[in-house]
C-alpha positions as CSV (number, residue, x, y, z in Angstrom):
1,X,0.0,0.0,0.0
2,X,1.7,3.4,-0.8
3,X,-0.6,6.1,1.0
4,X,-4.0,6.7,2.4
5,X,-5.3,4.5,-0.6
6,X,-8.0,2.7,1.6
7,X,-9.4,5.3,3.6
8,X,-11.0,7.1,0.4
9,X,-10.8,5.5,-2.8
10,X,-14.2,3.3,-3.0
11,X,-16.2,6.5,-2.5
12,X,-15.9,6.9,-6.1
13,X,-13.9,3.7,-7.3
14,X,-15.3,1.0,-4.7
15,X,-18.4,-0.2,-6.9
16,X,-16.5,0.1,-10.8
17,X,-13.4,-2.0,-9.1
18,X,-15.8,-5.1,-7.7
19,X,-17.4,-5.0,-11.6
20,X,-14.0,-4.9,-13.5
21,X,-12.8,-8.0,-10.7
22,X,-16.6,-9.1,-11.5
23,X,-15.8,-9.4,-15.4
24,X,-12.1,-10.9,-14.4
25,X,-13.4,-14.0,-13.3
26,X,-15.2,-14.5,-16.3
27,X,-12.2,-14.9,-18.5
28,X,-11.5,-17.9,-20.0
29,X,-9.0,-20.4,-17.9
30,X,-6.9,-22.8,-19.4
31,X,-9.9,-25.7,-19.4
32,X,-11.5,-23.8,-21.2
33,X,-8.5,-23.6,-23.9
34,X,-8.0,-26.6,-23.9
35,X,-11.7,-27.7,-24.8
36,X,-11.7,-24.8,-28.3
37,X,-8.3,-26.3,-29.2
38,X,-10.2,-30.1,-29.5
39,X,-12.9,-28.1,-31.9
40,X,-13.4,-29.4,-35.4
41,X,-15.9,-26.8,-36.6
42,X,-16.4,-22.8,-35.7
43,X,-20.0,-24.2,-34.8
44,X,-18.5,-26.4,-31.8
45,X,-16.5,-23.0,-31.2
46,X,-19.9,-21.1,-30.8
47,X,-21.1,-24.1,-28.6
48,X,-18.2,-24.0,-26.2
49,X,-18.2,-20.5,-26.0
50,X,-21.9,-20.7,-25.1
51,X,-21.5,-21.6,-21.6
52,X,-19.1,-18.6,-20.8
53,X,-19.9,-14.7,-20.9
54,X,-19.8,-14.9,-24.7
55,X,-22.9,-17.1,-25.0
56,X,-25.2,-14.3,-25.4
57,X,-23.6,-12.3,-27.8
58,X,-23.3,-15.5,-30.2
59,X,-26.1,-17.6,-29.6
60,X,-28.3,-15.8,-32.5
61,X,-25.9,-15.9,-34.7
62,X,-26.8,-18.5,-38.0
63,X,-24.8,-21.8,-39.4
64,X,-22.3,-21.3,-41.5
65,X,-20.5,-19.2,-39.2
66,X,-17.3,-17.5,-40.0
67,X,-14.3,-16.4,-38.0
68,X,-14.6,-12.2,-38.1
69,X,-18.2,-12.9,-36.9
70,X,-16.8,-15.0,-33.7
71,X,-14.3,-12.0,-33.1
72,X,-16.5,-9.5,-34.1
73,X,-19.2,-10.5,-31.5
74,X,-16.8,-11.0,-29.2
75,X,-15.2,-7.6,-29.2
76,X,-19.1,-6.2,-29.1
77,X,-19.2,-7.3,-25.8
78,X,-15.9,-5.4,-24.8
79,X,-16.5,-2.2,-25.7
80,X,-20.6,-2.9,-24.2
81,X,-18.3,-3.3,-21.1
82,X,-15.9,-0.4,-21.3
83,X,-18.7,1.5,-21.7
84,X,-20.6,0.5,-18.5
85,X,-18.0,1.3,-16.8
86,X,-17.3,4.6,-18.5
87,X,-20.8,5.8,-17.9
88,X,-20.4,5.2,-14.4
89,X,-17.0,6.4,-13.6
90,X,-15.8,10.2,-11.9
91,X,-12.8,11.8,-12.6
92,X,-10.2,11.1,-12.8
93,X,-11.3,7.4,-13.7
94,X,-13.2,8.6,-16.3
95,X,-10.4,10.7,-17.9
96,X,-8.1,7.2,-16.8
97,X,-10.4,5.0,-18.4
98,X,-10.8,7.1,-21.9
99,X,-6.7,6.9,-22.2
100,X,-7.2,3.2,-22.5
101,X,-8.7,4.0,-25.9
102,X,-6.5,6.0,-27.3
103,X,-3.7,3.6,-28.3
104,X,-7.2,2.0,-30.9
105,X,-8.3,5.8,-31.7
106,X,-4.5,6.4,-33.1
107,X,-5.3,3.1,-35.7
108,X,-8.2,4.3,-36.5
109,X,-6.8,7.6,-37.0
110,X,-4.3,6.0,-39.2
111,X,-6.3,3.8,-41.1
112,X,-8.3,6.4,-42.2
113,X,-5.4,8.3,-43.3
114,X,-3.9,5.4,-45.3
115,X,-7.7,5.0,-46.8
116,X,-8.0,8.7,-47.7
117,X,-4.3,8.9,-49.9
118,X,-5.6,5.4,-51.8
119,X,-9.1,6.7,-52.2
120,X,-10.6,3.8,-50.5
121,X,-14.3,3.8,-49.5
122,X,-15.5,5.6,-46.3
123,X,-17.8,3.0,-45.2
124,X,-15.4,0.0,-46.1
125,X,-13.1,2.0,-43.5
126,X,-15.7,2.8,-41.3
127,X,-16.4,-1.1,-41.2
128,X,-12.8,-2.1,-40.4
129,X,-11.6,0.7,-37.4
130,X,-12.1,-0.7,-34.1
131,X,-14.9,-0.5,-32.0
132,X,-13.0,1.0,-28.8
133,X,-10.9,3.4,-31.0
134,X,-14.5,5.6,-32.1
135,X,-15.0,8.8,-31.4
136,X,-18.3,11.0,-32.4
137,X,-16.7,13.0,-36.0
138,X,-14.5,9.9,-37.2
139,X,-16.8,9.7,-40.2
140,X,-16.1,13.4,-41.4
141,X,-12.1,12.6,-41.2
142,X,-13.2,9.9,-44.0
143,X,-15.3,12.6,-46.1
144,X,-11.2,14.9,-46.4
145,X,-10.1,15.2,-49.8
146,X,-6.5,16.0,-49.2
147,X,-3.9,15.2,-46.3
148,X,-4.1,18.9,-45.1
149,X,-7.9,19.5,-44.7
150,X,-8.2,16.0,-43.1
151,X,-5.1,17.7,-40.7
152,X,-7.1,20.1,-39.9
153,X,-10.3,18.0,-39.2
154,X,-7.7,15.6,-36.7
155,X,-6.9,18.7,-34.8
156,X,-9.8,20.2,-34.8
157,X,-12.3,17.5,-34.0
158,X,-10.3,14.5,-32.3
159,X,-8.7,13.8,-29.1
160,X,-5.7,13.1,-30.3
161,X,-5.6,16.6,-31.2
162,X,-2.4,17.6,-28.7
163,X,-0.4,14.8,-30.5
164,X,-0.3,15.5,-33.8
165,X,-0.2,19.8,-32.9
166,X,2.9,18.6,-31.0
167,X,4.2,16.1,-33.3
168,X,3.3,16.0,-36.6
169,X,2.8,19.4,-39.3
170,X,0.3,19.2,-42.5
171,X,3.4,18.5,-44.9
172,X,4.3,15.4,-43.2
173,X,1.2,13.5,-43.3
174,X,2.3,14.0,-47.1
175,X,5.6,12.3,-47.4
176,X,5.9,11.0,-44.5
177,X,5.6,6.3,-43.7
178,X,2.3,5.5,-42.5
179,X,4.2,3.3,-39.7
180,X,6.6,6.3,-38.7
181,X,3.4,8.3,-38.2
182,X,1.8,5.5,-36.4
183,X,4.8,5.3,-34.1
184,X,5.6,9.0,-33.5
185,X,1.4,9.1,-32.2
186,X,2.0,6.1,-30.0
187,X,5.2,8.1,-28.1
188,X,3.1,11.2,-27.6
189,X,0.2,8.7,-26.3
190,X,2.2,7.1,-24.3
191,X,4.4,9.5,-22.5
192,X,0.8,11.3,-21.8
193,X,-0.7,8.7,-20.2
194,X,2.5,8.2,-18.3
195,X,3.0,11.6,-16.8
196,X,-0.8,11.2,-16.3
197,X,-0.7,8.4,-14.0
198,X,2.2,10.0,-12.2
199,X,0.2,12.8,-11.2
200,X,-2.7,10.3,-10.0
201,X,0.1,9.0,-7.3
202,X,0.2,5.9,-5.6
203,X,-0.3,2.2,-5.9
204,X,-2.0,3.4,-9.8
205,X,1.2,5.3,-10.3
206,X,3.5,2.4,-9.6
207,X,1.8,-0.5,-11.2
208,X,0.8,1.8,-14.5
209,X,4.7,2.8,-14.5
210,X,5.6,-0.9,-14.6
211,X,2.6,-1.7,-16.8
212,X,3.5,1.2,-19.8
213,X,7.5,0.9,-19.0
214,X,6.7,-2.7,-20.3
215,X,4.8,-1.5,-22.9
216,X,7.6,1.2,-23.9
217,X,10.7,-0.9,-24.3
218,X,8.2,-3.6,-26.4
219,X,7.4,-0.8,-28.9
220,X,11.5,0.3,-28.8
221,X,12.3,-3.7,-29.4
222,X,9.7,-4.0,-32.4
223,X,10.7,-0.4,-33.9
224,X,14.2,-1.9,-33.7
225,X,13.4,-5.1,-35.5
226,X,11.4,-3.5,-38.3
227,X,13.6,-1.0,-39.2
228,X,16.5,-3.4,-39.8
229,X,17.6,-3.4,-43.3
230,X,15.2,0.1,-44.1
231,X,16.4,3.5,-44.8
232,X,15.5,4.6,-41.7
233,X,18.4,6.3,-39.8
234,X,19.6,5.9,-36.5
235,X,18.1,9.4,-35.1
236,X,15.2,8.8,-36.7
237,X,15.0,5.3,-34.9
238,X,15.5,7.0,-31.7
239,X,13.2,10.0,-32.3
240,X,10.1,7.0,-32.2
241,X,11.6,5.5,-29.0
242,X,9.5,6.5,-25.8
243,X,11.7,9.1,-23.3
244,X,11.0,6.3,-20.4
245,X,10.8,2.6,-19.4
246,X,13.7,0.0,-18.4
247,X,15.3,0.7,-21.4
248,X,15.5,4.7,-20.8
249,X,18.2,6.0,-22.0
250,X,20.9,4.0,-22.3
251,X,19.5,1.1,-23.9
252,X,18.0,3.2,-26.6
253,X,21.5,4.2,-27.3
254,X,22.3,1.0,-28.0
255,X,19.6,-0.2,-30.0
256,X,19.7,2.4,-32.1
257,X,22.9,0.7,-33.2
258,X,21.2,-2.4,-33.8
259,X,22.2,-3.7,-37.4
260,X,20.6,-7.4,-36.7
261,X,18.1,-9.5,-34.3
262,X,21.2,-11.0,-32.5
263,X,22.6,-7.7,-31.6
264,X,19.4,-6.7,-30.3
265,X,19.0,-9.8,-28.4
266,X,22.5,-9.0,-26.8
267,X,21.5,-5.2,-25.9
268,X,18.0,-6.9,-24.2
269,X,20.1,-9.4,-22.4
270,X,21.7,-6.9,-20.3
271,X,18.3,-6.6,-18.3
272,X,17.1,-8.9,-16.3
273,X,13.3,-9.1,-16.5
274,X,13.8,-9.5,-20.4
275,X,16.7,-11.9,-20.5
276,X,13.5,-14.7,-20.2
277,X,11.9,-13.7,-22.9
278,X,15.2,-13.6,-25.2
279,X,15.8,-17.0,-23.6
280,X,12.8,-18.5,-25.5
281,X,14.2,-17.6,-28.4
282,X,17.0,-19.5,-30.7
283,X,19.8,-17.5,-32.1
284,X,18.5,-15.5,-35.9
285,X,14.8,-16.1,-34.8
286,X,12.1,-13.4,-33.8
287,X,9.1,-15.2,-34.8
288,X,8.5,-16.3,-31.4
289,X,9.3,-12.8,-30.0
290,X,5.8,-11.5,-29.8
291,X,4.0,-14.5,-28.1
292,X,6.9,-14.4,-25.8
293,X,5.9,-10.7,-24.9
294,X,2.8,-11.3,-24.6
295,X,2.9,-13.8,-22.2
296,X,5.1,-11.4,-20.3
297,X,2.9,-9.1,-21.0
298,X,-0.2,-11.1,-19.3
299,X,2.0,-12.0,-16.2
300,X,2.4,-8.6,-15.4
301,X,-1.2,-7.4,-15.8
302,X,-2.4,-10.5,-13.5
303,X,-0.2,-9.3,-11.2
304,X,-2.3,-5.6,-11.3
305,X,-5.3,-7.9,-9.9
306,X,-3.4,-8.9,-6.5
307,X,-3.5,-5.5,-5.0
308,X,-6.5,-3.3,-4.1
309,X,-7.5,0.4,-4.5
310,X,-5.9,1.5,-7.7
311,X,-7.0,2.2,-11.4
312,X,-4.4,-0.4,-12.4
313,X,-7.0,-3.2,-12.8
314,X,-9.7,-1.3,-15.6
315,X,-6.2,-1.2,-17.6
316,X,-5.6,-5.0,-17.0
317,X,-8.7,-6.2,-17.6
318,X,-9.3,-4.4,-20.8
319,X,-5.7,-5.6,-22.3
320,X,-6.0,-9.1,-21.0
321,X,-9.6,-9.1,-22.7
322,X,-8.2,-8.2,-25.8
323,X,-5.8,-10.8,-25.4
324,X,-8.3,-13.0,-24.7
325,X,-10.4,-12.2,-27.8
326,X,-6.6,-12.9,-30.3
327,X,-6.4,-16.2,-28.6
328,X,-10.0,-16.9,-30.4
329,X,-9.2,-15.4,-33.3
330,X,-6.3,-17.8,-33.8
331,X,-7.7,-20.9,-32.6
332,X,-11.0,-20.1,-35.1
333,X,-8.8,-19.1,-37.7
334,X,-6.9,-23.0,-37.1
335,X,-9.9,-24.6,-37.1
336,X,-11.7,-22.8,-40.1
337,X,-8.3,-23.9,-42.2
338,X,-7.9,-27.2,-40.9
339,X,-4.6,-26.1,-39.4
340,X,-5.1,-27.7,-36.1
341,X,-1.4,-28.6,-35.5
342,X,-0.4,-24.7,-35.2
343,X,-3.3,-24.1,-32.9
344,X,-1.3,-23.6,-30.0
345,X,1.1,-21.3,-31.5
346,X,0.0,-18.2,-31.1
347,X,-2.3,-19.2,-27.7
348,X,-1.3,-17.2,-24.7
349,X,-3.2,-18.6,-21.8
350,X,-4.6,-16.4,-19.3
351,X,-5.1,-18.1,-15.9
């Protein structure tokens, strides 16, 4: 406990942390796993899933069915839960709770962008941004007929307003990578909703430190990895990394360096909590890297759950959720191709 925690924070927080631990329980344990692995068709899927929390959300749903329906529904019932939550939430939880968000609205955001220069159709994008990333004038962004007005519509009518003023000017969104962009947004986010859970103090400050820090250097070890072999320079690959997190500063130094995966795995070796994940891993491979971060990943947000009065657990659930709904994307996708020897690839269990 790091203050006066208990004495005040269920006046306002009391009944939204018992739902969010409410919905916890509901996520699916390693039994269950194990039973949608054995599936032959996405129709045992939808029976399987029938006696869990997803049951109502699938149960009208017609034979043949396919996988984005499966993950589609599924994600329905996130956001119907985010947004319980939201309605009933004060400040700062609210303001806590619509950060969480931000990290989908900055896809959207881009998608829309990368839509808008090939002249795609607005609906067709409308269709494919994600459900927890909307906000009320996302549809006029799509309606821009050139990068500067839609610019001016991002800074006008989004929340995401403060990091593209800061960031980004009207003549980049011309030349500049779609991924660049994408990453320079995600620093700004994140670095915001980092200072902003240092200002909240106390047990939410030090497991959201840990929790984005994480989340930081994973983003810095991906940016790494992608850039390899690219024209991007070594500023430029620093300029993306965010200005905090176990890496800060001196491992950014070095993998700005980084010329190949092995060099990078011997800059990450140097620290501890990610010599594991590296461990996993064979000399020359990264294919493995991301299910190995996200079972890192997973470890450390069912660690949030094990203390009390802090906003820690809304951020937890939500990502371990999403989690949650990938792991049933990949096992459907396995089953709908008759791949069922790769199903536990890409499976991260939970609990």
């Amino acid at each position: 406990m790091y203050g006066f925690e208990a004495m005040t924070f269920n006046i306002h927080g009391g009944y939204l942390e018992a739902i969010v631990r409410g919905h916890r329980s509901g996520l699916l344990t390693a039994a269950d796993y194990n039973n949608l692995c054995q599936c032959e068709t996405l129709d045992d899927i939808k029976m399987h899933l029938s006696a869990t929390e997803y049951g109502p959300y699938l149960q009208n749903e017609p034979s043949p069915l396919h996988t984005t329906t499966i993950v589609e529904k599924c994600t329905v019932k996130l956001v119907d839960e985010y947004k319980h939550m939201l309605c009933q939430a004060t400040e700062p939880l609210s303001t806590f709770l619509e950060y969480i968000t931000y990290g989908h609205m900055i896809d959207n955001v881009v998608l829309i962008v990368t839509g808008t220069l090939h002249e795609r159709d607005v609906q067709e994008l409308l269709e494919k941004c994600h459900p927890l990333g909307m906000f009320d004038s996302i549809a006029t962004l799509a309606v821009a007929q050139n990068m500067r007005e839609l610019y001016r519509l991002v800074l006008v009518d989004t929340p995401l307003a403060p990091y593209f003023s800061e960031r980004i000017t009207s003549e980049d969104l011309d030349d500049m990578n779609i991924e660049i962009m994408r990453n320079t947004l995600y620093k700004a986010y994140l670095e915001d909703f980092y200072q902003f859970c240092q200002k909240l103090g106390g047990a939410t400050s030090e497991i959201m430190s840990d929790l984005l820090a994480f989340e930081a250097d994973r983003r810095a070890v991906n940016i790494t990895i992608n850039s390899i072999g690219t024209e991007l320079t070594r500023d430029d690959r620093k300029k993306l990394y965010s200005n905090f997190g176990l890496l800060y500063p001196y491992g950014h130094e070095e993998l700005a360096v980084c010329e190949d995966i092995d060099q990078v795995r011997g800059v990450m070796e140097k620290y501890p909590p990610y010599q594991s994940i590296f461990a996993k891993m064979s000399y020359g491979e990264s294919q493995m890297l991301d299910k190995a971060f996200y079972e890192e990943e997973v470890k450390r947000l069912c660690l949030a759950f094990e203390q009390q009065f802090h906003y820690g657990v809304f951020f937890a659930y939500m990502r371990l959720r999403e989690q949650e709904i990938r792991n049933l994307m990949w096992i459907s996708e396995c089953v709908a191709q008759n791949q069922k020897s790769r199903v536990h690839d890409s499976v991260v269990f939970i609990f």
